[in-house]
C-alpha positions in Angstrom: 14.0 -24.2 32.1 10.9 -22.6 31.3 7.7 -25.2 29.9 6.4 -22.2 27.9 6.5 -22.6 24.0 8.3 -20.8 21.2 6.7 -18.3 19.3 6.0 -19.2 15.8 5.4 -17.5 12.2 4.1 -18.0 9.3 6.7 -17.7 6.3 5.6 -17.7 3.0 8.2 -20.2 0.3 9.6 -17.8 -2.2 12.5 -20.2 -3.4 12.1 -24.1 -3.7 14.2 -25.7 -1.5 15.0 -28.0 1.4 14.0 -26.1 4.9 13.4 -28.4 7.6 14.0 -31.6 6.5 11.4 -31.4 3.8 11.2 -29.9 0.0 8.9 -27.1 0.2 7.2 -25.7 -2.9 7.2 -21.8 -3.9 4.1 -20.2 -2.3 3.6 -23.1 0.4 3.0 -21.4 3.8 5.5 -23.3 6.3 5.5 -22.4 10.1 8.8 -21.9 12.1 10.3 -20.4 15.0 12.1 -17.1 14.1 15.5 -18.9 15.8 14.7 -21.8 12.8 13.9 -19.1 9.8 16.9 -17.0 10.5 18.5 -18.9 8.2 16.2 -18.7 5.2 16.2 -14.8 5.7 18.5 -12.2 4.6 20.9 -11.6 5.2 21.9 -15.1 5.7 20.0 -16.7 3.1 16.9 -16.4 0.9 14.1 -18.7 0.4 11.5 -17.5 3.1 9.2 -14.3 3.4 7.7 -13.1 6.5 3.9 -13.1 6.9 3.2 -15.1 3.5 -0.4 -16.2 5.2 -1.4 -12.9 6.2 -1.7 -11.7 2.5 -3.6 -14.6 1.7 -5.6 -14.4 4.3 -7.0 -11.0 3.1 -10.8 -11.0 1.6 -11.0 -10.4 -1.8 -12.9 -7.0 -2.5 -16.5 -7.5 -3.3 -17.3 -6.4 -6.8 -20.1 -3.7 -7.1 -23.3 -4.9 -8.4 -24.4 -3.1 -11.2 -27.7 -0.5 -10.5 -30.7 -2.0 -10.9 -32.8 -0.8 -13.9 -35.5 1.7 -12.7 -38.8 0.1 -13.5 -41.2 2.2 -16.6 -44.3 3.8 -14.8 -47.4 2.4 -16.4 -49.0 4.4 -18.6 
């Protein structure tokens, strides 16, 4: 036997339901081994997304400032 680990993902909840012994939410991020999701994937079930953190993760586009208001020469 080999003492590495499984890989794991992050799947995103797109259908409340029971996946690993616990009731999971819609949007709650679980992780799994792709062996343990196979079965919440199409197409031999439905419930899971792939990469559900990834989107999340993103940063949120910075909103332009608007241009500063050029300053009246003195007279």
């Amino acid at each position: 036997m080999s003492n590495t680990k499984p890989a794991t993902a992050e799947y995103e909840v797109i259908k409340a339901r029971e996946i690993g012994g616990v009731h999971r939410a819609v949007g709650e991020i679980v992780t799994l081994t792709p062996r343990a999701a196979k079965y919440y994937l199409p197409p031999y079930g439905s419930g899971l997304k792939l990469g559900g953190a990834k989107e999340a993760s993103k940063p949120k586009p910075v909103a332009e400032k608007p241009a500063a208001k050029a300053e009246k020469p003195d007279a």
